[in-house]
VOGU-3710 file (C-alpha; in Angstrom, 3 decimals, decimal comma):
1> xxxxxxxxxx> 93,251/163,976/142,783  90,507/164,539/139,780  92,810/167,071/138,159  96,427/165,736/138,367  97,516/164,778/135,074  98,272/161,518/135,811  96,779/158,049/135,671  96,410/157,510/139,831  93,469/156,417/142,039  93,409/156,596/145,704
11> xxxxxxxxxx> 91,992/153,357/147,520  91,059/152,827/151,846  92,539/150,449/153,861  89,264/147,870/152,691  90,454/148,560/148,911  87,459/150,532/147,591  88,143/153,785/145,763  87,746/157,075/147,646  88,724/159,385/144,353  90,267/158,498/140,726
21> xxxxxxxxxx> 92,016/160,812/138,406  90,651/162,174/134,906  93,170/160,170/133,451  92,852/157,316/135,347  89,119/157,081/134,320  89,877/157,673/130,613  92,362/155,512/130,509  90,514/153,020/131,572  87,110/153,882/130,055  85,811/153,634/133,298
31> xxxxxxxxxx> 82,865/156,267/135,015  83,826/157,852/138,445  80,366/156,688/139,487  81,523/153,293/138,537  84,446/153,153/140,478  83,986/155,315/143,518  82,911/152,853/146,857  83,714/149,937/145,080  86,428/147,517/145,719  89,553/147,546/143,648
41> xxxxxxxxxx> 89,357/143,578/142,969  86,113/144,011/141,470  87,237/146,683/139,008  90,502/144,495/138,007  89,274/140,659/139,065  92,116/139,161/136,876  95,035/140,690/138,320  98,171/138,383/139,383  98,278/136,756/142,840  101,241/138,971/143,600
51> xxxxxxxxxx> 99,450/141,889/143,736  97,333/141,120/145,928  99,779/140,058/148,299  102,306/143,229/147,972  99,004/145,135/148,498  98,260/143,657/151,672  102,031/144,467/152,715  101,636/147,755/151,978  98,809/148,201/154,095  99,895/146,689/157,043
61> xxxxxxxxxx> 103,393/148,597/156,876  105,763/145,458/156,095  106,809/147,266/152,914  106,904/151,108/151,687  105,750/150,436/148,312  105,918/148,405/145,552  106,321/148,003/141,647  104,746/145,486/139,566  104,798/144,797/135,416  102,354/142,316/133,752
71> xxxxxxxxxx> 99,896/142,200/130,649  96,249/143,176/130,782  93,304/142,645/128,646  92,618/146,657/127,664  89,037/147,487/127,644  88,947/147,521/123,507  90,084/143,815/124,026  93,781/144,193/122,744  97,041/142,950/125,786  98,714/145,999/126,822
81> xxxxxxxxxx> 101,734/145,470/129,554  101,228/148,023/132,752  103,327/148,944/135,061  102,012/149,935/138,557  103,078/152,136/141,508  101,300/151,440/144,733  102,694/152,683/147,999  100,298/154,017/151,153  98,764/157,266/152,453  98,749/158,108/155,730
91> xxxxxxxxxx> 96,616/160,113/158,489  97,736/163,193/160,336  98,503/160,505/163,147  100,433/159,164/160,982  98,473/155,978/160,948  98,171/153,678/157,017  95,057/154,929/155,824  94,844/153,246/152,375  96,889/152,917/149,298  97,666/155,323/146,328
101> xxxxxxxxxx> 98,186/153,459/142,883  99,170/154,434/139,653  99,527/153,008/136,121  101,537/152,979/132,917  101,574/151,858/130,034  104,990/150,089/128,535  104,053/147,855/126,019  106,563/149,281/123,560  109,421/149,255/125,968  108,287/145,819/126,838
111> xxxxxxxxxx> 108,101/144,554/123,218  111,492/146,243/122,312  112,619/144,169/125,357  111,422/140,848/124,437  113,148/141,461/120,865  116,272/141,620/121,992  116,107/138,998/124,238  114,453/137,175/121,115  117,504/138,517/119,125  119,960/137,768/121,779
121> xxxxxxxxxx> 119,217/134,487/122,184  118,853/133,603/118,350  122,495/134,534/118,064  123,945/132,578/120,908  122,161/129,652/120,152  122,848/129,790/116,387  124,015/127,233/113,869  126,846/129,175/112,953  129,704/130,821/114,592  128,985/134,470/115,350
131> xxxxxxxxxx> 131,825/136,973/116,176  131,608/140,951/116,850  134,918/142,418/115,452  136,801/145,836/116,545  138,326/148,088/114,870  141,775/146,571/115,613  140,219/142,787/115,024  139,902/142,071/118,921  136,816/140,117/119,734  134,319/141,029/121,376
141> xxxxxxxxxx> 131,291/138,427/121,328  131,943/135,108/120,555  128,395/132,612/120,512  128,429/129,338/121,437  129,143/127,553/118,639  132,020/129,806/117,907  133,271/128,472/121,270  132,546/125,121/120,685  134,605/124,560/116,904  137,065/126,214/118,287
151> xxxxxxxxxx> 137,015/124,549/121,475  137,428/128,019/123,416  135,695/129,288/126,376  134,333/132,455/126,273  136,290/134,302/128,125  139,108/132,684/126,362  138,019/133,782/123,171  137,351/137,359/124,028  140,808/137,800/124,729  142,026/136,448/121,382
161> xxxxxxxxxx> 142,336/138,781/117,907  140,606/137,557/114,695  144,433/137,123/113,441  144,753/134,685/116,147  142,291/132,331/114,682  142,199/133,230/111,270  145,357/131,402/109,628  144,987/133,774/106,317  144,739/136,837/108,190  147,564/138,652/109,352
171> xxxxxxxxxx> 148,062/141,639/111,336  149,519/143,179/108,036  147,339/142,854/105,657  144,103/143,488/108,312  143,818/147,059/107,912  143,336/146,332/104,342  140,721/143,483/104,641  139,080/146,004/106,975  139,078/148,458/104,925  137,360/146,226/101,633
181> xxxxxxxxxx> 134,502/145,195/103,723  133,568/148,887/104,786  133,521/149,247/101,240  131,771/146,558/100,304  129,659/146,609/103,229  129,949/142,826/103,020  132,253/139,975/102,071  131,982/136,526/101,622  135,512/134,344/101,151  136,592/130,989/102,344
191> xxxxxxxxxx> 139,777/130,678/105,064  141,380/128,696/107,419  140,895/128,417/110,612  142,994/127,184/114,152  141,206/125,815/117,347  142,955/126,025/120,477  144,668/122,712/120,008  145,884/123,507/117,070  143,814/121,849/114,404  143,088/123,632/111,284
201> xxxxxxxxxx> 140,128/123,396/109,096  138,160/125,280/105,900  135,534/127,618/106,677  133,030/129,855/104,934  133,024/133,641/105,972  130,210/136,075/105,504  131,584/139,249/107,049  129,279/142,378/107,229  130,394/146,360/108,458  128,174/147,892/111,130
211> xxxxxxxxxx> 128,511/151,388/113,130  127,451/151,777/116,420  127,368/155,071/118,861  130,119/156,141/116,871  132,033/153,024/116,630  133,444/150,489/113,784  132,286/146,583/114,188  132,615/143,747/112,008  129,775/141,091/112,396  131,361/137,711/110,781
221> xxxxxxxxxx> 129,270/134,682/109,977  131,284/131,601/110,193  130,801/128,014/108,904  132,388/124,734/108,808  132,908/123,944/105,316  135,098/120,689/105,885  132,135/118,432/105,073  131,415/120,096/102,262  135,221/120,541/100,824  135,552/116,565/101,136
231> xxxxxxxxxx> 132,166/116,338/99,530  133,005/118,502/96,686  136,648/115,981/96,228  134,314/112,941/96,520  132,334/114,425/93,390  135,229/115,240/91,176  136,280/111,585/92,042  132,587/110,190/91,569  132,902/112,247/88,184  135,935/110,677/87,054
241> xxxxxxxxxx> 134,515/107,343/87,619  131,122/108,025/85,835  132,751/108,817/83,208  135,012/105,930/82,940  131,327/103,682/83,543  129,941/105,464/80,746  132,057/105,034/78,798  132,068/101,519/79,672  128,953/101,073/78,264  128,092/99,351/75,461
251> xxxxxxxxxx> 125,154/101,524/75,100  124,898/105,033/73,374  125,265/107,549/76,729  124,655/111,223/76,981  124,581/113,258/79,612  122,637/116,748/79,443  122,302/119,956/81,649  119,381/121,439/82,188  119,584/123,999/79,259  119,654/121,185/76,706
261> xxxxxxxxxx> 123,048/120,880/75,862  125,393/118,096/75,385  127,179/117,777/78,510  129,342/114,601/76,699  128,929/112,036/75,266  130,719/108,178/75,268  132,521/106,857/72,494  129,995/104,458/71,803  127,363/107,091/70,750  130,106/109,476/68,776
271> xxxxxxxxxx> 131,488/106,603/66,597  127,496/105,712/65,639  127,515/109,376/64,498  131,356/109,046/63,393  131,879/112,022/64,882  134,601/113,226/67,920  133,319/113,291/71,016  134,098/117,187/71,395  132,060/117,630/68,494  128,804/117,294/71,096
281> xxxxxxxxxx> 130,040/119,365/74,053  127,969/122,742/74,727  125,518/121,791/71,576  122,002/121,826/71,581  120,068/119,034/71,766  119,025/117,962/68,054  121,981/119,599/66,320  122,175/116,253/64,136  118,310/116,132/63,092  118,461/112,635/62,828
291> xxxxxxxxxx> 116,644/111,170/65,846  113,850/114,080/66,332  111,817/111,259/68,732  114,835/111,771/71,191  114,882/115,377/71,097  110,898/115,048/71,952  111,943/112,468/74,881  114,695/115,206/76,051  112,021/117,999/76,040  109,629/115,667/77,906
301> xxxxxxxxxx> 112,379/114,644/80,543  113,386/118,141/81,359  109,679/119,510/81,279  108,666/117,152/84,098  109,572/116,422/87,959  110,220/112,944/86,882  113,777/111,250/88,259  113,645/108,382/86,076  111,687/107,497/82,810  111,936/105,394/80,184
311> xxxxxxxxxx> 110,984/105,448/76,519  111,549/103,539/72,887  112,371/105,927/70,112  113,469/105,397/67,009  116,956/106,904/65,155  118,725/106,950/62,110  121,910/106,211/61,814  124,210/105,779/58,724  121,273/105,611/56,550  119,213/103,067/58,573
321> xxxxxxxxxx> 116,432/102,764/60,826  117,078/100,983/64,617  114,964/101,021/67,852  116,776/101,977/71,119  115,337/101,704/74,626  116,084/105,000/76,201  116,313/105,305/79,943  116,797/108,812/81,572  117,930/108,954/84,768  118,536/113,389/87,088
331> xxxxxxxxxx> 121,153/113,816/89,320  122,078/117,125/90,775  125,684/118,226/91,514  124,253/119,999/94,727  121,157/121,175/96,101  120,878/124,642/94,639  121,402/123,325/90,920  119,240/122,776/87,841  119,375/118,750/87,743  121,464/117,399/84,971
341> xxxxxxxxxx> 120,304/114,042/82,924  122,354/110,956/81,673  120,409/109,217/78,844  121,559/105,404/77,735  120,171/103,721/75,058  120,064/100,359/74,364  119,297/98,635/70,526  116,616/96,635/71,089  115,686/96,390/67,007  117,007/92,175/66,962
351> xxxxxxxxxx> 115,363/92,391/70,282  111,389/93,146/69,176  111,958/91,012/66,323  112,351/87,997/68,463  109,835/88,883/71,117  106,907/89,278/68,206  107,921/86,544/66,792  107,760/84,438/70,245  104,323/86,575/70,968  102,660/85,143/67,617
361> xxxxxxxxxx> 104,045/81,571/68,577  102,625/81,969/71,902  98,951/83,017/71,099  98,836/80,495/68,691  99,781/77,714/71,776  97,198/79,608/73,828  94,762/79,319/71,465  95,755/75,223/71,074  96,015/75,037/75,091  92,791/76,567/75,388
371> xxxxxxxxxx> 90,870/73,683/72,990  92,354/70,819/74,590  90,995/72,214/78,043  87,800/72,564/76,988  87,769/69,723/75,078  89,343/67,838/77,847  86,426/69,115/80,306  83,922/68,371/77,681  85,543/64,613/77,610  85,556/64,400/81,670
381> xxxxxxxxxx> 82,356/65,522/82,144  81,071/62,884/79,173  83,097/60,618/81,178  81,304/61,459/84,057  78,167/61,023/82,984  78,699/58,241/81,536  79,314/55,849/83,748  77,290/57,211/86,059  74,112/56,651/83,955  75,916/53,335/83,489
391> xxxxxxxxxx> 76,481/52,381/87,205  72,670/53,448/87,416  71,173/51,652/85,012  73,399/48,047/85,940  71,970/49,279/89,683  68,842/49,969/88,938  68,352/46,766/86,469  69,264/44,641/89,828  67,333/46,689/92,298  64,074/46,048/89,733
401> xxxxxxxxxx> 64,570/42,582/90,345  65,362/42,421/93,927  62,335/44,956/94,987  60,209/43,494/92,792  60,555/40,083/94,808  60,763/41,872/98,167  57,786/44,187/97,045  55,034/41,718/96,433  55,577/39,596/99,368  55,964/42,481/101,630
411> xxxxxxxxxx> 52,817/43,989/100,384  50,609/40,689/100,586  52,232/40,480/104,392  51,756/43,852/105,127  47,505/43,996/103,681  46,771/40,715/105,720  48,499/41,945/108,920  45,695/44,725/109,020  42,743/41,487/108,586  45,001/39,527/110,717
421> xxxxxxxxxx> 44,969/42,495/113,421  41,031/42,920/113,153  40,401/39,318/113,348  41,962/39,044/116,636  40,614/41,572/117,939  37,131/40,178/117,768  38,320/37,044/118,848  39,667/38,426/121,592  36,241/40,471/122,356  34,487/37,458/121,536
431> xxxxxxxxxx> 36,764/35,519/124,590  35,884/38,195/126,834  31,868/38,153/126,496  31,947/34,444/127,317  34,004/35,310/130,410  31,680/37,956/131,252  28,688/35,213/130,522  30,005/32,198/131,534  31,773/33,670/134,678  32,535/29,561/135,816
441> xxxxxxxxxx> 33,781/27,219/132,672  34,368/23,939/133,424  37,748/22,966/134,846  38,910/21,252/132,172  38,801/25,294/130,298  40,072/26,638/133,200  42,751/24,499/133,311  43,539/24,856/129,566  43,615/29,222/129,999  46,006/28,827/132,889
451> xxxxxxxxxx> 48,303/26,410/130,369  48,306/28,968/127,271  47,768/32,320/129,984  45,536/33,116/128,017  45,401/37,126/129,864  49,419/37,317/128,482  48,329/36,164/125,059  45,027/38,875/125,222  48,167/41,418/125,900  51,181/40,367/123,567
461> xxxxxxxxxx> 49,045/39,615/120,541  48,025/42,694/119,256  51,728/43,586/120,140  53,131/40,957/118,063  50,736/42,149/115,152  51,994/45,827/115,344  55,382/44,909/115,463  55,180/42,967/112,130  52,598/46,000/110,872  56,159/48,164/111,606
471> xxxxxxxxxx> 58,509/45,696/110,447  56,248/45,264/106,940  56,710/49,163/106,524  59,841/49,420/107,266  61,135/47,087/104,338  58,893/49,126/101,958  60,812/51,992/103,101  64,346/50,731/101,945  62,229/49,265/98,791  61,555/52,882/98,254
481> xxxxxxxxxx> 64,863/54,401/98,811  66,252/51,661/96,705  63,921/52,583/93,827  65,031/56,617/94,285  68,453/55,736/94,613  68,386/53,487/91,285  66,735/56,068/89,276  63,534/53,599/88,634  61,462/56,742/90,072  61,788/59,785/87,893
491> xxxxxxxxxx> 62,869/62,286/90,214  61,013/65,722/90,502  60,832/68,855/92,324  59,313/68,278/95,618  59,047/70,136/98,661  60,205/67,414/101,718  61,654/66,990/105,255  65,389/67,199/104,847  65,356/64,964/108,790  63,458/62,246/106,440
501> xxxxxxxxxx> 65,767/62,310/103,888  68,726/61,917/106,464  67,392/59,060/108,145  66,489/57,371/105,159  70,055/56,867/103,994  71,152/56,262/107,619  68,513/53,066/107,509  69,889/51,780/104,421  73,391/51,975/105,675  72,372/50,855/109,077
511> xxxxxxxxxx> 74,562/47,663/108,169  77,268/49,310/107,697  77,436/51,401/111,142  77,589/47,958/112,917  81,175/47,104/113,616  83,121/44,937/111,428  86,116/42,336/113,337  86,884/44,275/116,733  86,252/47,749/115,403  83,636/48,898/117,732
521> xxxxxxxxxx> 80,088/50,456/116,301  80,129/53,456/114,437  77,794/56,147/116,954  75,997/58,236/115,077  75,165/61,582/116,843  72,328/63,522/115,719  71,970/67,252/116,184  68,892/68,326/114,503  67,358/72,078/114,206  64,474/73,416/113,707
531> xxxxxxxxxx> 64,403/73,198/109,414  61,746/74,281/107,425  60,470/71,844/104,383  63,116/72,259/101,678  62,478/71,989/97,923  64,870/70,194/96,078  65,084/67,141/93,940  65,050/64,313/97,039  66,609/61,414/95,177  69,515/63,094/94,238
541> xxxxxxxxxx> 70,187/64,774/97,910  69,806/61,208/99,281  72,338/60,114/96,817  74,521/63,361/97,916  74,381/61,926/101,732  75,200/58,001/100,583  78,084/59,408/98,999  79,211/61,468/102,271  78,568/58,597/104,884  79,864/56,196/103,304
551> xxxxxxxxxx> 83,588/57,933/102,275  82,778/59,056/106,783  82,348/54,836/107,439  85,820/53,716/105,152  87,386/57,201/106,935  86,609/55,420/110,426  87,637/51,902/109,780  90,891/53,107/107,899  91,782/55,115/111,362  91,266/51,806/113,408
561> xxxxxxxxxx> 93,146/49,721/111,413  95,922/51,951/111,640  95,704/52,578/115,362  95,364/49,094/115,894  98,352/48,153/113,571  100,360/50,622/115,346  98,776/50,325/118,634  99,410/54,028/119,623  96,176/55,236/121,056  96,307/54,600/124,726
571> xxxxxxxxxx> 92,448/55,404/124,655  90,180/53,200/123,061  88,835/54,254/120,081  85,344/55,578/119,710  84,368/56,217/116,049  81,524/58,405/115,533  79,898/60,346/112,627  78,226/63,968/114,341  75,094/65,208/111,618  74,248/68,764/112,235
581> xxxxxxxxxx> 71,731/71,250/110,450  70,427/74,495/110,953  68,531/77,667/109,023  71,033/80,174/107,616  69,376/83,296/105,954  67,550/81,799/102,996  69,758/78,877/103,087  69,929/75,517/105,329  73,181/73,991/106,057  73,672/70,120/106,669
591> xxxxxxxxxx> 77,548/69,399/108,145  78,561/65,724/108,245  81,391/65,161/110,550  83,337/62,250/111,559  86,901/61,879/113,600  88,448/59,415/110,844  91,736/59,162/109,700  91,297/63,151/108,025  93,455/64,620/104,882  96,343/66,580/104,297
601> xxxxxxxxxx> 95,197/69,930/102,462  97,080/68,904/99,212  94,305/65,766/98,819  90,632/67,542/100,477  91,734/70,759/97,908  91,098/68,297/94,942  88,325/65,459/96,167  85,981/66,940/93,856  88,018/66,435/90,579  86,755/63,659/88,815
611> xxxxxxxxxx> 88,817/60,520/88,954  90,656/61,352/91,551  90,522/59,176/95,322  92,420/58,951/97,702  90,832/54,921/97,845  93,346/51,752/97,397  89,905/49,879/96,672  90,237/48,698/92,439  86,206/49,590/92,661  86,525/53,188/93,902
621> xxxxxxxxxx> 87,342/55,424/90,440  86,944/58,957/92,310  83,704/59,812/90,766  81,111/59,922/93,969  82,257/63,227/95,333  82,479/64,901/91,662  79,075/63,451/90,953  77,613/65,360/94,373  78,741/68,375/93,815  77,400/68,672/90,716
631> xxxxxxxxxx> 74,061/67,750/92,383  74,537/70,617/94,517  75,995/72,877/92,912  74,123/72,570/89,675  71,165/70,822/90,515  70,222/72,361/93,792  72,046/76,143/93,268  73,939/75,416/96,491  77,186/75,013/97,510  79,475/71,758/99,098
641> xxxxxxxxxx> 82,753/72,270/100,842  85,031/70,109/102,558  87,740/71,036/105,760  89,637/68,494/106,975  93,030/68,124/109,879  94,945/64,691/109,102  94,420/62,265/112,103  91,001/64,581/113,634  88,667/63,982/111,252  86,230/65,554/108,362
651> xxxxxxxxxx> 83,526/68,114/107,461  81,545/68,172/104,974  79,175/70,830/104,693  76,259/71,114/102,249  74,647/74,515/101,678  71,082/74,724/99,413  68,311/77,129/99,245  65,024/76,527/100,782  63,521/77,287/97,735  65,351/76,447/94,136
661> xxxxxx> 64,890/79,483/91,766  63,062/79,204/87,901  65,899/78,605/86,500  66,625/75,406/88,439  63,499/74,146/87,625  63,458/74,830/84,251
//
């Protein structure tokens, strides 16, 4: 076994090697003392399933031996395919002892193999019909498409000449035909061909001469051209009718080839030259000399991938100077060619007169437009101002008056309710010593505390007091916000409660929530976060807020009115005005909502113009809403918006910094 020049190893019946060949071993760089005692699956753990399973066969006698091909990792790491032998050895008994194996290699065969096949089944399946030609033009291999233009079966077609299907080909003149492509050793022509019901159609031929074991074949290529014969007719037509557009045209037209020569012309360009139109064809591209910006464009064109382009250029022609528009436009005649290029140009000289002309008169209105905006802004916001300082100062002149009266009185009542309160209370003390000494009055005082109960009066009193104390403060409250609102307090930077300001404008319009007629009271819902103190100018925010609750209150009654005019809204109507604030980064955020009659977004997209309103009232002029964003905006560095749904209501939200920046104080 060590010696027989042959790749072989002899296994027992439990698949571990008794002996291995010298071969065997350096063929698979493998040691005897490797192998030897050691099962076969070990040495080879990536054989197929099938082996394993002929193997066992073998050994229990179903089969006599077996072959089996399949790739391998080799041990330098490249795939080799192996073929192996195994069949089994026997005792003197004649009982299966083990197996004897053997191995070799066939990757060539195997990749010569797999070739063909590759080969063989790139032909059938090809685009083109494929036929093998004999000697005497009998085929013998058709493909499938060959079968399928010419609507043959196989068989059908293999007992069929080329003369039988090739309409220009006779028996004649075949030995002659064969005899030009062995001397050519190829041939390409166009022919006719019939399929088997008789229809005939163009085709492209590409025939080549091959020998083979001493034989003569003719491998022909075959291809329906009928798409591309009715293609070619549509492009003569197509031609025919470009050049009737072109020359159609009022433009100057050219068409060039790739080379840069004059492929035509129309008559349009040769009588500007007053030359024959022949006089272009086949000549280079500046021949004339007299439009060397064209010849540039040309070079361009052709230089680049570009399809399209476009260009001005100037030309002379009979002794003067015009301006065309030039636009360029590649086609190709078919896929293999250099791309050909019609130019048209267009005189555009009257043209660019006009439009400079109409440019200098249309800065010029710019310009004008652009002063009467700005003075027109300039003129709003002086309007603006205006008669805001003027509504101030008639307010503020009447609020002197009025607080000044309310003031003094207020303040007189509001210093003697403190005495007032002090006094009774040592009155009252006073009352309850003599109790405590005179523990039995007479009857006639005893009769006079049970008429005045005097213990309810000892209670109430110094109620009563407080109440008034409140009621005092609370006037000089709204004598306060009356002075801030009228402007007779200068206003300044001050760091506040924004929940103060709030409420402060809800007490002075406290009036105003109350329901008027049947409209029922306006609820006002507060929703309060946690806000830090703000710095802004307080006055001015409080005036921002007036301005939003009150358009909220005429929102609300408007809606009733209408409901109840129209008596739609099977629920009863609840007006109510929702306040809500919270902390946002650096900024706080105050929304004012209310479920009023709401806005279309043509009329909430312009509330803030000045002078507009959407108000029938003769004393609304559409300057409140203006006025408070320009508080916000530039006052307070913040920002007021407005969202509204006709027939659900309105939002206003007001954004401003916690604290205002230098410049805003400045």
């Amino acid at each position: 076994m060590k010696h027989i020049p042959a790749a072989m190893a002899m296994l027992d019946q439990e698949m571990c090697y008794l002996a291995a060949s010298g071969m065997w071993l350096q063929y698979w760089q493998l040691e005897s003392s490797e192998i030897i005692g050691n099962p076969h699956y070990h040495i080879f753990p990536n054989l197929p399933s099938s082996w394993q399973g002929q193997a066992e066969k073998c050994l229990v006698g179903t089969i006599g031996q077996f072959e089996l091909e399949h790739p391998m990792t080799a041990p330098n790491g490249s795939i080799l395919w192996v073929k192996w032998k195994v069949k089994p050895w026997y005792t003197d008994e004649g009982i299966i002892a083990g197996l004897i194996i053997s191995t070799e290699e066939i990757t060539p065969e195997k990749q010569l193999q797999q070739q063909l096949e590759l080969t063989q089944l790139a032909t059938d399946n090809a685009a083109d019909a494929i036929f093998w030609i004999t000697f005497d033009g009998q085929l013998c291999y058709a493909n499938k498409m060959a079968c399928s233009f010419l609507d043959y079966s196989e068989s059908e077609l293999l007992q069929l000449t080329i003369c039988d299907i090739d309409q220009e080909l006779s028996r004649e003149v075949l030995p002659t035909h064969w005899q030009q492509v062995k001397n050519q050793n190829s041939l390409r022509f166009e022919s006719n061909y019939c399929t088997k019901e008789g229809r005939i159609f163009p085709v492209e031929v590409n025939v080549n001469y091959l020998e083979f074991n001493g034989n003569e074949y003719q491998c022909a290529i075959v291809r329906d051209i009928s798409s591309q014969k009715k293609i070619n007719l549509d492009l003569r037509e197509a031609k025919e009718q470009f050049q009737a557009v072109l020359n159609a045209v009022p433009g100057l037209v050219s068409w060039i080839s790739a080379d840069l020569r004059y492929l035509g012309v129309n008559k349009h360009l040769a009588n500007a030259y007053n030359l024959p139109i022949e006089t272009f064809i086949n000549q280079e591209v500046g021949f004339l000399q007299t439009s060397p910006e064209f010849n540039n464009f040309v070079y361009d064109f052709f230089a680049k991938a570009d399809l399209t382009n476009v260009r001005e250029v100037k030309a002379n022609l009979r002794g003067k100077t015009r301006i065309y528009l030039i636009v360029a436009q590649k086609y190709y005649r078919h896929k293999a060619s250099l791309p050909t290029a019609v130019f048209v140009g267009l005189d555009i000289t009257e043209r660019l007169a006009m439009e400079a002309s109409l440019r200098d008169s249309q800065e010029k209105f710019c310009q004008q437009a652009n002063q009467l905006e700005q003075t027109l802004q300039k003129l709003n916001s002086a309007t603006t101002k205006l008669i805001q300082k003027h509504k101030t100062s008639i307010l503020g002149q009447v609020v002197a008056g009025v607080t000044h009266e309310i003031n003094n009185p207020v303040n007189f009542i509001s210093g003697n309710i403190g005495l007032a309160i002090n006094y009774v209370q040592d009155l009252l003390c006073l009352i309850d010593m003599y109790q405590q000494n005179y523990p039995h009055p007479l009857p006639e005082i005893d009769s006079e505390i049970e008429d005045i109960e005097l213990d309810f009066i000892k209670e109430d009193l110094p109620k009563l007091l407080g109440s008034m104390m409140i009621g005092a403060e609370r006037i000089r409250d709204v004598v306060r916000s009356l002075r801030q609102f009228s402007g007779l307090e200068v206003e300044s930077i001050k760091t506040v409660n924004i929940h103060k300001g709030l409420d402060s404008t809800l007490l002075i319009l406290q009036n105003h929530f109350q329901g008027k007629g049947n409209c029922p009271d306006i609820n006002v819902v507060k929703k309060y976060g946690s806000l830090p103190y703000v710095e802004c100018y307080p006055g001015e925010l409080n005036q921002v807020f007036m301005q939003i609750f009150t358009n909220a209150i005429d929102a609300l009654e408007e809606k009733y009115l209408n409901l109840s005019t129209k008596k739609i809204n099977p629920q009863p109507f609840e007006p109510e005005i929702l306040i809500t604030t919270e902390v946002k980064d650096d900024y706080i955020a105050i929304a004012i909502a209310d479920n009023g009659i709401g806005m279309v977004e043509e009329v909430y997209g312009r509330i803030f113009e000045p002078l507009f309103t959407t108000k029938k009232s003769k004393n609304s002029i559409g300057l409140g809403l203006s006025i408070s964003q320009e508080l916000i905006v530039d006052k307070h560095q913040g920002k007021l918006s407005c969202k509204s749904l006709i027939g659900k209501g309105t939002e206003f939200v007001i954004e401003i910094p916690i604290k205002l920046s230098h410049s805003s104080r400045q």
